[in-house]
VMD Tcl script that draws the C-alpha trace (Angstrom):
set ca {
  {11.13 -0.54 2.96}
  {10.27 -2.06 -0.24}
  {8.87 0.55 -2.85}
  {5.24 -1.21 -3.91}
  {5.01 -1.48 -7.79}
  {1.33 -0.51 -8.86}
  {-0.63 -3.17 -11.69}
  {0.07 -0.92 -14.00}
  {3.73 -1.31 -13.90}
  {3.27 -4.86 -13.19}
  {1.54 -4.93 -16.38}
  {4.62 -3.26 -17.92}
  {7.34 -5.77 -16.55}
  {5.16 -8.56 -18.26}
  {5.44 -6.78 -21.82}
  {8.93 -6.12 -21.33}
  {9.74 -10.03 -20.97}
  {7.68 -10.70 -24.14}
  {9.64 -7.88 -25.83}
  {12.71 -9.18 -24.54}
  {12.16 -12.40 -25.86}
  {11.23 -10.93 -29.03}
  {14.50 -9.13 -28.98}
  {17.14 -12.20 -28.50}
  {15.21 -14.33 -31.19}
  {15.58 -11.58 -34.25}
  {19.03 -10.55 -33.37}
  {22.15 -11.46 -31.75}
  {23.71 -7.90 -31.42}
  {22.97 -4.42 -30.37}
  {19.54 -3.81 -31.07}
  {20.04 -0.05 -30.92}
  {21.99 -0.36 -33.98}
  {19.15 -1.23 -36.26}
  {16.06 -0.29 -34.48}
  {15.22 3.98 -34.72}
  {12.81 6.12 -34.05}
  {13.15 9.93 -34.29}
  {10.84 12.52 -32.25}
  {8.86 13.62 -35.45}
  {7.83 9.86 -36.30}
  {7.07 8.63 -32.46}
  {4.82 12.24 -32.51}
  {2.72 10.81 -35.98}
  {1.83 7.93 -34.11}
  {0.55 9.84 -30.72}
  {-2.33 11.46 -33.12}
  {-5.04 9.69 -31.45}
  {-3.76 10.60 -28.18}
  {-2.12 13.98 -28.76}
  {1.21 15.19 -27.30}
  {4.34 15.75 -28.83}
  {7.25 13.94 -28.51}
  {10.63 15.68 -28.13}
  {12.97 12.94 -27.67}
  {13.36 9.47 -27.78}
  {15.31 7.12 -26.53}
  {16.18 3.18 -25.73}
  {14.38 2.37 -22.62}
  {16.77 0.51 -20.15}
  {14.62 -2.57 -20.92}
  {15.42 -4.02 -24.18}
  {12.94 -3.97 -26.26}
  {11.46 -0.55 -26.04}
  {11.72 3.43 -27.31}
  {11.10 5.36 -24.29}
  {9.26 8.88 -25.19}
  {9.15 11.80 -23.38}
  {6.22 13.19 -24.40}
  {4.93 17.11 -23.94}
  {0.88 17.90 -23.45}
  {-0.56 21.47 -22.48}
  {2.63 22.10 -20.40}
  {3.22 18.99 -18.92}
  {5.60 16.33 -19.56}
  {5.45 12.54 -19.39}
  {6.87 8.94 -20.23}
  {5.26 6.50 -23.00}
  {7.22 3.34 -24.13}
  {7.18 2.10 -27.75}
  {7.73 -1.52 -28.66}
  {10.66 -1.70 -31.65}
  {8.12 -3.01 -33.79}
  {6.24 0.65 -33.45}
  {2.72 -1.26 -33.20}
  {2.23 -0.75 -29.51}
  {1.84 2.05 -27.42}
  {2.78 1.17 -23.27}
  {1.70 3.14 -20.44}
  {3.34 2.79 -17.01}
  {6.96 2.47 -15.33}
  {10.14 0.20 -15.74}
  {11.71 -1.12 -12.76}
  {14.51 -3.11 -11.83}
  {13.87 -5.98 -10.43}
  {17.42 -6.19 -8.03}
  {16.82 -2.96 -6.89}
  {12.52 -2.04 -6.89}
  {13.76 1.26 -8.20}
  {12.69 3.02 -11.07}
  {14.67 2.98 -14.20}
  {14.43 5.75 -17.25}
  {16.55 6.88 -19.96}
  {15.09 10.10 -20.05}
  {16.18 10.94 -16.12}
  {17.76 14.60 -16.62}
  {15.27 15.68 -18.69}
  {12.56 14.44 -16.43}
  {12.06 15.08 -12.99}
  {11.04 11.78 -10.80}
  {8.00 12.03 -8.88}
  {8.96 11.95 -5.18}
  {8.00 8.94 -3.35}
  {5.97 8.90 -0.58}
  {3.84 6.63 2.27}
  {1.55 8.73 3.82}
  {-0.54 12.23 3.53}
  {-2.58 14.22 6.18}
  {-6.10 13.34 5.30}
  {-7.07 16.57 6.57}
  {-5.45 18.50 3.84}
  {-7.32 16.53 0.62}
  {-9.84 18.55 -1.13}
  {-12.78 16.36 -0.19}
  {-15.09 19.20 -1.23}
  {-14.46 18.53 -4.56}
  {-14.73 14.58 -4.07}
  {-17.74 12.53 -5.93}
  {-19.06 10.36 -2.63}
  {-20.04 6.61 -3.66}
  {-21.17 4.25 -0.51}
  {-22.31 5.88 2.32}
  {-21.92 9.63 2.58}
  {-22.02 9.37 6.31}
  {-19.39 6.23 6.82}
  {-16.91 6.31 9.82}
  {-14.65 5.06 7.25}
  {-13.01 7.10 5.00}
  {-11.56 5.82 1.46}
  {-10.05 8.26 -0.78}
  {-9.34 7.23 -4.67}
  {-7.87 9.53 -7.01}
  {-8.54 7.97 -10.47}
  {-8.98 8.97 -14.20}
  {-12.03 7.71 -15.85}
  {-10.13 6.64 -19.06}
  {-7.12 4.61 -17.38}
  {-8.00 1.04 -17.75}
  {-6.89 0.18 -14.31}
  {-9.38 2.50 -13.03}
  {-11.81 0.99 -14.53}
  {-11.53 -2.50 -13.41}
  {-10.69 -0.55 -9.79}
  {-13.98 1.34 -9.79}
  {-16.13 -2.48 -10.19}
  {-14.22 -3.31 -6.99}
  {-15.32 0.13 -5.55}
  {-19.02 -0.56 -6.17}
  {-18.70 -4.21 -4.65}
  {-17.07 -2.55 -1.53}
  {-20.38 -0.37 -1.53}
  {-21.77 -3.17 -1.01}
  {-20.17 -5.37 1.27}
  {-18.91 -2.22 3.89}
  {-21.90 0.22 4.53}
  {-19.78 1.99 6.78}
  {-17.39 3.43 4.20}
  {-17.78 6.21 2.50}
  {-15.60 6.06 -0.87}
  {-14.52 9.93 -1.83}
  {-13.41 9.65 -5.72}
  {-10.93 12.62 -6.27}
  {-11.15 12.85 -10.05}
  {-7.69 12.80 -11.87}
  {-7.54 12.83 -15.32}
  {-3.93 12.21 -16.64}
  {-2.37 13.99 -19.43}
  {-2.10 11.19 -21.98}
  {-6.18 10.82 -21.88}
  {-7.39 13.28 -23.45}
  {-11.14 13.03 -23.48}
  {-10.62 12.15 -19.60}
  {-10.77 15.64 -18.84}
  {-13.66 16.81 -19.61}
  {-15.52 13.36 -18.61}
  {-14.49 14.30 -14.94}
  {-15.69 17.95 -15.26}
  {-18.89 16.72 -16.16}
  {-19.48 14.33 -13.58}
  {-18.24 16.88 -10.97}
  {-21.00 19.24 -12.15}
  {-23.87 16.56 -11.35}
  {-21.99 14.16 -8.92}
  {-24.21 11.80 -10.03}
  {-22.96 8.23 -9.23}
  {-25.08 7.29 -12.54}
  {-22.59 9.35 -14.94}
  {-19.68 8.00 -12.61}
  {-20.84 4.74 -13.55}
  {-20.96 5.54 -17.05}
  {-18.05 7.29 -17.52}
  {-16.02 4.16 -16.43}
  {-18.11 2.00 -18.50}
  {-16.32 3.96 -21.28}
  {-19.98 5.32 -22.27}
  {-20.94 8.74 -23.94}
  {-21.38 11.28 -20.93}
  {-22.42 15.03 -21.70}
  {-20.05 17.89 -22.25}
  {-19.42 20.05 -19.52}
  {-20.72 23.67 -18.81}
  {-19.10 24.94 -15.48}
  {-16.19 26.64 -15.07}
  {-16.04 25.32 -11.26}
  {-15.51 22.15 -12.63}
  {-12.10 23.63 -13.96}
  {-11.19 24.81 -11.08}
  {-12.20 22.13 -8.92}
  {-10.03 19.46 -11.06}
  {-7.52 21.79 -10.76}
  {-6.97 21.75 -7.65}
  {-7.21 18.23 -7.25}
  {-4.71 18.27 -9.28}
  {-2.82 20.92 -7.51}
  {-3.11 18.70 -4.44}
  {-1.54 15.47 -5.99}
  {1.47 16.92 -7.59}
  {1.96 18.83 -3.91}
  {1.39 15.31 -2.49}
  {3.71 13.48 -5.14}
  {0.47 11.18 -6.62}
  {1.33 10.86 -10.58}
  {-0.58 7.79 -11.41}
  {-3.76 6.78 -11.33}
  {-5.48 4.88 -9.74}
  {-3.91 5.89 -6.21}
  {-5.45 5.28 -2.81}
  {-5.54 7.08 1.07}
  {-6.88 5.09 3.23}
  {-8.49 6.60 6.63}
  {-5.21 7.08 8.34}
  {-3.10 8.53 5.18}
  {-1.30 5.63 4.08}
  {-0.93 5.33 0.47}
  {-1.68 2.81 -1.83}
  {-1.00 2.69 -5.29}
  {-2.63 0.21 -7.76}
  {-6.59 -1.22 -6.77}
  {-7.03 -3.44 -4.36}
  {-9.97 -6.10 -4.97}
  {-13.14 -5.02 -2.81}
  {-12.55 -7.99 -0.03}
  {-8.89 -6.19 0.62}
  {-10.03 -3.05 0.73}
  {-12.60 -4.31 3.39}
  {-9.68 -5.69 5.41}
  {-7.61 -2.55 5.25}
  {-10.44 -0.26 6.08}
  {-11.16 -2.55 9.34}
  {-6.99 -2.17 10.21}
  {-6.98 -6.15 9.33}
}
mol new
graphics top color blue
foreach p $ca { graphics top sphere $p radius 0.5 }
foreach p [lrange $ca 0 end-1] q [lrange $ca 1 end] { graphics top cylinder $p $q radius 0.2 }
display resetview
């Protein structure tokens, strides 16, 4: 079965063409030959973002520094263009194979793929409920308030509000390590589960600080849950029978999928 490749990465392939391009017109050699970038530079450029980066490396696609990037315990993978101007979230893939590709594979641990989950065994009492509370249908979305992605996902959410008052949409909120302010954003619209400071959130507006320490615990073990279930990236779908989707869906798709269409 063919491994699905979420927007995100999508996104990512595109870049790397334009950055492959960029590549063959400035030189004709081995771009690793003139293009560096050492762990204490790449880390001076992830201020805004925090982390630190303890090695770097040529991504498999031309082009790019792959990072592998430490925050609060946790590692992950950022890709650099050569130019050092752009900052690129996501995965590389080869195209032949749908696999994923990294430079940094012994030092970092591959997520293990997967299809399906038992519904029965995601935290939903930690979930913030948008449509109807009482829907036959069940939609679970783990997402992170500051991934762009999610935030084009969670307009398609609200129009699937709309358009399937059977379905109640749990939001399991995952902030990811490389958004830092994401965090706390989720904590504090756990503590209210107000769909207003939801909405606001992923408008990218100013939402107050949190004040609860259940809302540590409860992102923590929604967190718990996805790296037990192998969900890394945001945003990731379960849809009522524990099939797993990753990447949004527009509203009219989701619709279809709910109703087994």
């Amino acid at each position: 079965m063919l491994k699905k490749i979420s927007i995100a990465t999508a996104t990512v392939i595109i870049l790397l063409s334009s950055s492959l391009a960029m590549a063959k017109e400035g030189c004709g050699g081995d771009c690793t030959s003139c293009h560096t970038l050492t762990p204490q530079e790449a880390t001076g450029f992830l201020k805004k973002v925090g982390g630190t980066v303890t090695s770097v490396k040529h991504s498999p696609a031309r082009g790019l520094f792959e990072l592998l990037v430490e925050r609060e315990g946790k590692k992950g993978i950022l890709f650099m263009d050569y130019g050092k101007k752009h900052l690129i979230q996501g995965a590389v893939f080869d195209l032949d194979q749908l696999e994923q590709v990294i430079a940094h594979k012994s030092e970092f641990p591959q997520p293990k793929q997967i299809t399906s989950v038992d519904v029965k065994t995601i935290p939903i009492q930690h979930a913030v409920v948008m449509g109807n509370p009482k829907g036959a249908k069940k939609l679970y979305v783990f997402t992170d308030p500051d991934c762009p992605y999610c935030r084009k996902g969670h307009a398609e959410l609200k129009k699937l509000a709309e358009i399937a008052p059977d379905v109640a949409i749990h939001i399991m909120l995952f902030p990811l390590p490389m958004h830092p302010d994401a965090y706390d954003k989720s904590r504090s619209v756990y503590e209210t589960k107000s769909l207003e400071l939801l909405d606001k959130a992923f408008d990218g507006k100013d939402v107050p600080k949190p004040t609860k320490e259940s809302s540590k615990i409860a992102l923590d073990e929604i967190a718990k849950f996805a790296s037990a279930s192998g969900i890394s990236g945001t945003p990731t779908m379960i849809l009522p029978d524990g099939t797993v989707q990753v990447g949004m869906r527009d509203a009219e798709t989701l619709k279809r999928s709910l109703e087994g269409k």
